[in-house]
C-alpha positions as CSV (number, residue, x, y, z in Angstrom):
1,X,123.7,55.7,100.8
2,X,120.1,54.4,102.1
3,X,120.9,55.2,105.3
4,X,120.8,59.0,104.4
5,X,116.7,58.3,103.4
6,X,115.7,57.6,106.9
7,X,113.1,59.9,108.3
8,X,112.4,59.8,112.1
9,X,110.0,61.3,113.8
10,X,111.0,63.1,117.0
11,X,106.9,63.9,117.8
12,X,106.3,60.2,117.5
13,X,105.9,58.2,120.5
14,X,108.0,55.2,119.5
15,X,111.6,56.4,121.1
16,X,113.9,57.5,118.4
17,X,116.6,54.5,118.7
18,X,113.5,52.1,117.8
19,X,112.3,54.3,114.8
20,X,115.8,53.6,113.4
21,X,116.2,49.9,114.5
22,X,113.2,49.5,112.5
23,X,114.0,51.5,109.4
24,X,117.2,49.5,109.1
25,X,115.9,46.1,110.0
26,X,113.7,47.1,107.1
27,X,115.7,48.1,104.5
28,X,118.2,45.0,105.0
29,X,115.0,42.5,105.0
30,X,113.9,44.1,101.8
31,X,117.2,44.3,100.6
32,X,117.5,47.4,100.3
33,X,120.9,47.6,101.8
34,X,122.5,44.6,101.2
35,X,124.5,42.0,102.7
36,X,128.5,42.5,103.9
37,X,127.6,46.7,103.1
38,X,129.4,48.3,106.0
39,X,127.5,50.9,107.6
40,X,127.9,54.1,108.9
41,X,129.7,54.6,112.4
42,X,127.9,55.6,115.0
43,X,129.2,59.4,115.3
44,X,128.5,59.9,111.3
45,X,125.1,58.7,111.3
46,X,124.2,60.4,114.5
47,X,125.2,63.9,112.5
48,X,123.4,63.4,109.6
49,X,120.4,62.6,111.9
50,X,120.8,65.2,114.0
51,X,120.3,62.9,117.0
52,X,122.3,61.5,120.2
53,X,125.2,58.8,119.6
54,X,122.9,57.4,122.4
55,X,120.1,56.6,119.8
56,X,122.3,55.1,117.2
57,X,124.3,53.2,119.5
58,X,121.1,51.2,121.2
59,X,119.8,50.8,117.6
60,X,122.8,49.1,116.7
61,X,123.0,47.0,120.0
62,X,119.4,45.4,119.3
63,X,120.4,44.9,115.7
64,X,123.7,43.1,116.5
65,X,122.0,41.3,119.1
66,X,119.0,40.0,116.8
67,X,121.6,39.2,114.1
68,X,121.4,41.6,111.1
69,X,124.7,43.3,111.5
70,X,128.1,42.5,113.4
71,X,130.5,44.7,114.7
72,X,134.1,43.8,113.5
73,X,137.0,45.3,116.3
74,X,138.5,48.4,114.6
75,X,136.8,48.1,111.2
76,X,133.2,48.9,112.1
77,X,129.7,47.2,111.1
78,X,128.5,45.2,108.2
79,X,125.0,43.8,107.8
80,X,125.3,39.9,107.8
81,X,123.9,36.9,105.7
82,X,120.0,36.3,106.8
83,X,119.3,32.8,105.7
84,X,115.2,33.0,106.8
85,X,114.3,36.3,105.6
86,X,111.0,35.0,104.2
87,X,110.0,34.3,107.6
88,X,111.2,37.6,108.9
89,X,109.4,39.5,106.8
90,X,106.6,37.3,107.1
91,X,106.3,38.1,110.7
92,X,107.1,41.7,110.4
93,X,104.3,42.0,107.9
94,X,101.9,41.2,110.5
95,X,103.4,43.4,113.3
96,X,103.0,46.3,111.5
97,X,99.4,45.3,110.1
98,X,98.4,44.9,113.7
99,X,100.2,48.4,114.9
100,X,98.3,50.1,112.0
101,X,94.7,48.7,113.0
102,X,94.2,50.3,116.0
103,X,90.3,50.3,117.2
104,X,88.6,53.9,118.2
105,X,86.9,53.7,121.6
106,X,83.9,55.8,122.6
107,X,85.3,55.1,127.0
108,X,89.2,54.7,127.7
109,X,90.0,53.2,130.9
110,X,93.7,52.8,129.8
111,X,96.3,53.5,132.9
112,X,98.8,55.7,130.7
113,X,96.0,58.9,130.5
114,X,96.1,61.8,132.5
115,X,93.2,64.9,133.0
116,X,94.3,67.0,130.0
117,X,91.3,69.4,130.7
118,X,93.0,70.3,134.1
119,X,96.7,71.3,132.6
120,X,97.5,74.7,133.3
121,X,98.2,75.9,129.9
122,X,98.4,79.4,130.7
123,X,101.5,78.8,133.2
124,X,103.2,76.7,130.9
125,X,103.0,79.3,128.3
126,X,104.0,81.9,130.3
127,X,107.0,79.8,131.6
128,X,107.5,79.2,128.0
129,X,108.0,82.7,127.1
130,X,110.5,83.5,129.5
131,X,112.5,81.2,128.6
132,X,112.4,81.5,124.8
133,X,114.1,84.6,124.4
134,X,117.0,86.0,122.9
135,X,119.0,86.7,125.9
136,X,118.8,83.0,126.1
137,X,120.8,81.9,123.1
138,X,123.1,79.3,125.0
139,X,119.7,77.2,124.7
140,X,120.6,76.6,120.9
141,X,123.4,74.6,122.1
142,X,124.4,71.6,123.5
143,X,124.2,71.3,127.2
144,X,125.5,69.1,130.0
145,X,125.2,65.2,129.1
146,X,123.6,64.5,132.5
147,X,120.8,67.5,131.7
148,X,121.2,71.1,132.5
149,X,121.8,71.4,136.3
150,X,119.4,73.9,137.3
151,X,116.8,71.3,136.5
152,X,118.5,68.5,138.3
153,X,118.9,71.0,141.3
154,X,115.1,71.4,141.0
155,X,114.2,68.0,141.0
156,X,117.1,67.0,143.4
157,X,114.9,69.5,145.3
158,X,111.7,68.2,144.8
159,X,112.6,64.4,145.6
160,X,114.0,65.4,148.7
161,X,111.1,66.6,149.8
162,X,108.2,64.8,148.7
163,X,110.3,61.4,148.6
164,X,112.7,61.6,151.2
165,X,115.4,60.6,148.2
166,X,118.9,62.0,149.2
167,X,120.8,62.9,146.6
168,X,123.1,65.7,144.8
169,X,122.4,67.4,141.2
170,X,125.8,65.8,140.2
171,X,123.9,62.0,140.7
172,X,121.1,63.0,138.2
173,X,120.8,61.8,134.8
174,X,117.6,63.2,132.2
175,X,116.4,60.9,129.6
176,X,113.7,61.5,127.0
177,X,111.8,58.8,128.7
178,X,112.1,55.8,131.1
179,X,112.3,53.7,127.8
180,X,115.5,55.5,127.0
181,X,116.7,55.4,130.3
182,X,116.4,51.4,131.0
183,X,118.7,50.2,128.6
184,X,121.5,52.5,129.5
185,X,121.1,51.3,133.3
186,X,120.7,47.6,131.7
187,X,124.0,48.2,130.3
188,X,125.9,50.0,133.1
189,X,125.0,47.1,135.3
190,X,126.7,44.7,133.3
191,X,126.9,41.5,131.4
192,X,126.7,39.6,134.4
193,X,123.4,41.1,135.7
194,X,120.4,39.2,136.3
195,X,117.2,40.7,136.7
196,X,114.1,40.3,138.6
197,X,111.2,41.8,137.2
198,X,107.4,41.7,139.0
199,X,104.9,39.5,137.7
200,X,102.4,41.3,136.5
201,X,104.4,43.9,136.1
202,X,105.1,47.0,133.9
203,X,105.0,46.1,130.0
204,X,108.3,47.8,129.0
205,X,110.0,46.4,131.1
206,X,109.4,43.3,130.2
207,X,109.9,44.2,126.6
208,X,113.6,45.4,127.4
209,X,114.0,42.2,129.8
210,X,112.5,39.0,129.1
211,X,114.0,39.1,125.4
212,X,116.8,37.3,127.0
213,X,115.2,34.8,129.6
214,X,118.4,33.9,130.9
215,X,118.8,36.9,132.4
216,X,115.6,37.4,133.4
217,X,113.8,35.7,136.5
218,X,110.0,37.0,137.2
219,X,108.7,36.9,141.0
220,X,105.3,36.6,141.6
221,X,103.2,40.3,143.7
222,X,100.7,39.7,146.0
223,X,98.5,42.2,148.1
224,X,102.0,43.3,150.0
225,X,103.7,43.6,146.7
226,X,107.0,41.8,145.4
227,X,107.2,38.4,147.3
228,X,110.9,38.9,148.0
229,X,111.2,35.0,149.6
230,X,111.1,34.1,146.2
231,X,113.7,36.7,145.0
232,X,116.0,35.2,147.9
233,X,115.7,31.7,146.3
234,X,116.5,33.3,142.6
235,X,120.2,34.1,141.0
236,X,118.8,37.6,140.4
237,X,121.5,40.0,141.0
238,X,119.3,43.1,140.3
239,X,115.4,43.3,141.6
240,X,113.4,46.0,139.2
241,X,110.3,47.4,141.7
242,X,107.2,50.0,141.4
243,X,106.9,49.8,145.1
244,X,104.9,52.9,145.7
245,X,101.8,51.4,143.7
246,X,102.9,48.5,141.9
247,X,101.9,48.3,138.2
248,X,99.4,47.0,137.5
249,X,97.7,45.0,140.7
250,X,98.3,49.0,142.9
251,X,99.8,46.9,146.1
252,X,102.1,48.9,147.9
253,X,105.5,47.3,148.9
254,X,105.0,46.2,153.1
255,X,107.0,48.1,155.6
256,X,108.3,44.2,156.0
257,X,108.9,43.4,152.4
258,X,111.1,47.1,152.0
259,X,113.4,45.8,154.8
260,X,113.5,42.0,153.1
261,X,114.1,43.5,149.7
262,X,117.1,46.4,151.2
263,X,118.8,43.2,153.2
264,X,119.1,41.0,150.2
265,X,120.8,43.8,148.2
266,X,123.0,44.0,150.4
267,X,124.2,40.4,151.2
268,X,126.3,40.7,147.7
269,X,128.1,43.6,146.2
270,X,127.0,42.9,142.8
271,X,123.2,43.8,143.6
272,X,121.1,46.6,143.2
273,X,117.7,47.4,143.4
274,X,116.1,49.4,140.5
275,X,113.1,51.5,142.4
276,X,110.5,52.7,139.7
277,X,108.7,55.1,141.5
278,X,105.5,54.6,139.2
279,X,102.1,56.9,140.4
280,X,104.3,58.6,143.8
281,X,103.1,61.6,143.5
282,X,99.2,60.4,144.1
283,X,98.7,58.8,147.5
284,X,94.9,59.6,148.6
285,X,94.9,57.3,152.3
286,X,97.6,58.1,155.1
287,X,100.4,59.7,154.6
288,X,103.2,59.1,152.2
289,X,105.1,56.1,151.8
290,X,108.9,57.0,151.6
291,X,110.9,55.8,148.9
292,X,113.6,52.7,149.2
293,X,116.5,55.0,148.1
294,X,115.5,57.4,150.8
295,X,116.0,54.3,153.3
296,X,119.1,52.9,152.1
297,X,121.6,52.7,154.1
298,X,124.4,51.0,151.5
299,X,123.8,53.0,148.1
300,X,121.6,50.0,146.2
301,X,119.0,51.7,144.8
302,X,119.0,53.2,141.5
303,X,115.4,55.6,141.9
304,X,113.7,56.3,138.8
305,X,110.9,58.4,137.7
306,X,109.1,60.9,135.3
307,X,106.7,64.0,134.9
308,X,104.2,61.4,132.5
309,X,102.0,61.6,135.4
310,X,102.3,64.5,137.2
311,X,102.6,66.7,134.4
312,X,101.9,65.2,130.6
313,X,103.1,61.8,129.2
314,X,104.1,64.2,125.5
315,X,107.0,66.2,127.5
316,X,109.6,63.1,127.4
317,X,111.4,63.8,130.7
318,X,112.4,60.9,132.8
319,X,114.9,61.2,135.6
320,X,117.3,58.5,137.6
321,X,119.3,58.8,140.2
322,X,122.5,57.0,140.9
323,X,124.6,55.4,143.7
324,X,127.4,57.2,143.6
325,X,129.8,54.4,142.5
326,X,127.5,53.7,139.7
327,X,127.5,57.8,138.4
328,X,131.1,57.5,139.0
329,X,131.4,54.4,136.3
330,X,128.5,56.1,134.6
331,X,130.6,59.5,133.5
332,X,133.7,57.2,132.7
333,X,131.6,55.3,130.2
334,X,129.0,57.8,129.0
335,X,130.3,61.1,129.2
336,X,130.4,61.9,125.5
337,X,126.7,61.4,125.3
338,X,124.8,64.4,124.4
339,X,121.2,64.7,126.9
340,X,118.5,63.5,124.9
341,X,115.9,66.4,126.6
342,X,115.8,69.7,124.7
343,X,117.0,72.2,126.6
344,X,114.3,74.3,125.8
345,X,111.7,72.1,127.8
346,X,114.4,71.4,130.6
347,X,114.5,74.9,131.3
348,X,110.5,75.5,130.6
349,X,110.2,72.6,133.4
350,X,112.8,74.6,135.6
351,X,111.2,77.1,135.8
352,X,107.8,75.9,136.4
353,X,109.5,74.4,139.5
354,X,111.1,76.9,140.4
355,X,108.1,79.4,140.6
356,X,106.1,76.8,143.0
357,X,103.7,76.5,140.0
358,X,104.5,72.5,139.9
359,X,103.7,72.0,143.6
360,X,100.7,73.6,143.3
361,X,99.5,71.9,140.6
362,X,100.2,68.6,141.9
363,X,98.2,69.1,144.8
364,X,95.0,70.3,142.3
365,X,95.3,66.6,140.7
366,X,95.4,64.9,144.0
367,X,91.9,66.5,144.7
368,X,90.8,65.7,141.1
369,X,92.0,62.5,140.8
370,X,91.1,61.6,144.6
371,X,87.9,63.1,143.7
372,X,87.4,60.4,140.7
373,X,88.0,57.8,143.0
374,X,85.4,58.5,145.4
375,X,82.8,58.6,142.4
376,X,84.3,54.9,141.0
377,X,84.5,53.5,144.4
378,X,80.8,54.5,145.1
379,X,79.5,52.8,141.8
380,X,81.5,49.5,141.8
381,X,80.1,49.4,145.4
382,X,76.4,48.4,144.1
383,X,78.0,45.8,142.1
384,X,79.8,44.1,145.1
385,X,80.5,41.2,146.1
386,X,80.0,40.1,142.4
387,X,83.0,43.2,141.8
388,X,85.8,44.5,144.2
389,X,88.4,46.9,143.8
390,X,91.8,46.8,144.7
391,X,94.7,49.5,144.9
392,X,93.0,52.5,145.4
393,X,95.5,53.5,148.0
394,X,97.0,55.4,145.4
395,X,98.5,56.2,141.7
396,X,95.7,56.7,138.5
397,X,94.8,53.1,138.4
398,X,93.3,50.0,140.2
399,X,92.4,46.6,139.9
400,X,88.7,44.9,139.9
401,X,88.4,41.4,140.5
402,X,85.2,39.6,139.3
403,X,83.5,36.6,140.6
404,X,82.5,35.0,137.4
405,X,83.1,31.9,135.4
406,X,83.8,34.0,132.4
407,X,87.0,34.0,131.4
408,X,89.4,37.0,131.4
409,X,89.6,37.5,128.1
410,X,85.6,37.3,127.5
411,X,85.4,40.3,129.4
412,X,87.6,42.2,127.8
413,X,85.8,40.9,124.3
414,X,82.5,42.3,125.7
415,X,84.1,45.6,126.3
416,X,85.9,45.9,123.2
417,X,82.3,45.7,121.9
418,X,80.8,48.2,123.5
419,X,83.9,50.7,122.4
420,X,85.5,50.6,125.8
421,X,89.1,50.5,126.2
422,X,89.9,48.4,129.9
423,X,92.9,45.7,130.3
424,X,93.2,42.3,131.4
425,X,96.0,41.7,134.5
426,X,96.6,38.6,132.1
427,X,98.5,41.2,130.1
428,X,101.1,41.7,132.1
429,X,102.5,38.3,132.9
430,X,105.3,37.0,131.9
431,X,104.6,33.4,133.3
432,X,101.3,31.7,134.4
433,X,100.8,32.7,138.3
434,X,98.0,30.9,140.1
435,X,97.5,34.3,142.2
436,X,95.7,35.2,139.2
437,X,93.5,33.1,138.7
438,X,90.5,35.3,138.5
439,X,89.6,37.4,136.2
440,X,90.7,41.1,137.2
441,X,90.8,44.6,134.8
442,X,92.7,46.7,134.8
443,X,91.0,50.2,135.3
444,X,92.6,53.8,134.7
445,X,90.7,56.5,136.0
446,X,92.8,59.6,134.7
447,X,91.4,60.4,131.5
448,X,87.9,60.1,132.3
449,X,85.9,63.5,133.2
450,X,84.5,63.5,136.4
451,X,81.0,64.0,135.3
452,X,81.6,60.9,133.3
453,X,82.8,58.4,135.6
454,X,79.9,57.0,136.7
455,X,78.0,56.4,133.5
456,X,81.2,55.2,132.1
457,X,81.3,52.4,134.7
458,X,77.7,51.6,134.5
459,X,78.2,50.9,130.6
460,X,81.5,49.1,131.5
461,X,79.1,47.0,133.5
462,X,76.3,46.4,131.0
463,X,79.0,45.6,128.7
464,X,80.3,43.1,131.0
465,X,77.4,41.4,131.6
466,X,77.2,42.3,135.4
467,X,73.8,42.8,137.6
468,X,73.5,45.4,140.4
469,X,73.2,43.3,143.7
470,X,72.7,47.0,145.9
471,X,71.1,50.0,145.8
């Protein structure tokens, strides 16, 4: 069967389930497997594949939603009749022509990169060897669906302290990313569930969300963060937040707003609040803001958050924790999924923990990074008022707003130019929002060496077209 020819690549970083959506979207566009051929269940096809029924079973959700197969009660699934697959594969054509074309830059400012020069390599390998061992031959096979618990005592551990987030081992689940974690929460939430997402706001989820815009309402961030008023006047059931430093505008969620946002979850039993915990670990002014699950009183916060950051994006370990009535439907419905972590990096990552050596290394990159803010903060100052910064209270990225009559997207044409990666805050809306008006980039400072910064602004200045006004 054609199925049986798929190759996915578990070193790519396209999740797994969308490497397969896509091969078999493919193959029934091009005909290649044809129409009313009933495909392989769920459990076979994960076998062959040698991945998670997890993985197959959101690959077929996307397809049956978009179309290209149907699930028939007790007989399985069947690819359908596509009456427009010219256009389909019309517009396919050009996705993956435009995914393939992807321009080299000579400066990245892109939020997603981290300081790989400052990785402690010789930990990790040392780690590393003590796990991979003989004596550990249980490895080789399959552990708990939740995630082995001596990593979820570690980070049950870890949140506790540095987040103020009270929970058990038992109410963490692992996934091999927050993209593989949102659409299970999506579904354990229910049919019914509306979401609110922030606008700007993060990219995948508004990929995963607004796909369906009945079920998706955005609500506009200002310099306190999510304008919850505007929730409060929405038939959003569930509110999606990155209150610690909000991607991509960096406001931190109010003291005010937290208590707006934790009172309207709980004027309804149905709602829940879905805390991303995005850039947490690097606050560089006062002292740390405490998470919303740590301050919920009712159990409406579903806390979520990975080791992208504070370790390396390339280790796929993303973490949620659960109210307890929702871990409770949670086992009921998922617990014959296998974790989608290997075991061999969970345990690496336990014991990295578990020796102190992950502490320690966070507070290195505070310095580093708090150190690379200093520098950019210093250089956009002799650019000011014509340039301001915003967001630097913490996380790997902030916002510049320009006084110009350029618009947005000329700025980021000038970069692209002069080889320099940055992002428009136009980007991440999903609706207009006349608190954008401006033209604001998006700038990430974690990939750029420190003895780099400053030139690297200077050209992203020239580029821009932008004069010194102070010395």
């Amino acid at each position: 069967m054609d199925f049986l020819m798929f190759q996915l690549e578990a070193d790519s970083i396209i999740p797994l389930y969308e490497q397969l959506y896509t091969e078999i979207k493919q193959a029934i566009i091009n005909g290649t497997i044809e129409e009313g051929v009933k495909i392989p269940s769920k459990r076979k096809l994960a076998e062959y594949l040698s991945v998670s029924q997890t993985t197959v079973e959101f690959a077929y959700s996307q397809l049956v939603a978009e179309g290209f197969i149907s699930s028939e009660p007790r007989r399985g699934f069947y690819v359908q009749n596509l009456a427009e697959l010219a256009l389909i594969e019309q517009r396919t054509s050009i996705i993956v022509q435009d995914e393939g074309s992807k321009a080299s830059y000579s400066i990245d400012f892109s939020p997603g990169k981290i300081d790989t020069e400052s990785f402690p390599f010789s930990i990790w390998r040392k780690c590393s060897k003590e796990v991979i061992s003989e004596s550990n031959k249980d490895l080789l096979l399959l552990g708990h669906p939740q995630g082995d618990y001596t990593l979820r005592q570690q980070i049950c551990t870890y949140l506790y302290q540095s987040r103020g987030v009270r929970c058990t081992p038992e109410q963490i689940i692992l996934g091999s990313g927050t993209e593989q974690l949102m659409p299970l929460i999506i579904r354990l939430l229910g049919e019914k569930a509306v979401f609110g997402i922030e606008n700007p706001g993060y990219p995948l989820t508004h990929h995963l969300l607004l796909d369906d815009q009945e079920k998706t309402v955005p609500i506009s961030v200002d310099a306190d963060g999510v304008i919850v008023s505007q929730l409060e006047h929405s038939n959003a059931t569930v509110m999606y937040v990155t209150p610690s430093h909000q991607f991509p505008t960096g406001a931190v969620l109010s003291a005010t707003r937290r208590t707006q946002l934790l009172s309207w979850a709980y004027q309804a039993e149905n709602r829940y609040i879905i805390e991303d915990d995005y850039d947490s670990e690097f606050r560089y002014t006062g002292r740390p803001i405490p998470s919303l699950q740590g301050i919920d009183q009712n159990e409406r916060v579903i806390y979520l958050s990975t080791f992208s950051k504070s370790l390396m994006p390339s280790l796929r370990i993303a973490y949620a924790v659960l109210p307890k009535q929702l871990i409770v439907k949670y086992k009921q419905k998922y617990s014959y999924y296998a974790a989608t972590v290997p075991r061999m990096d969970q345990q690496i990552l336990s014991k990295f923990m578990e020796s102190g050596y992950f502490a320690k290394h966070l507070n290195k990159m505070r310095k580093i990074y708090k150190r690379k803010l200093e520098i950019i903060t210093k250089t956009i100052a002799a650019y000011d008022p014509l340039v301001t910064i915003s967001g630097e209270q913490a996380g790997m990225h902030l916002l510049l707003t320009f006084e110009t009559v350029k618009p947005e997207s000329e700025l980021i044409a000038y970069a692209k130019q002069a080889g320099i990666r940055v992002y428009g805050i136009q980007e991440y809306l999903s609706t207009s929002d006349n608190l954008f008006n401006k033209p604001k980039i998006v700038l990430g400072f974690g990939g750029i060496e420190v003895e780099k910064i400053e030139t690297s602004i200077e050209q992203l200045m020239e580029a821009l077209k932008i004069k010194k006004l102070s010395l």
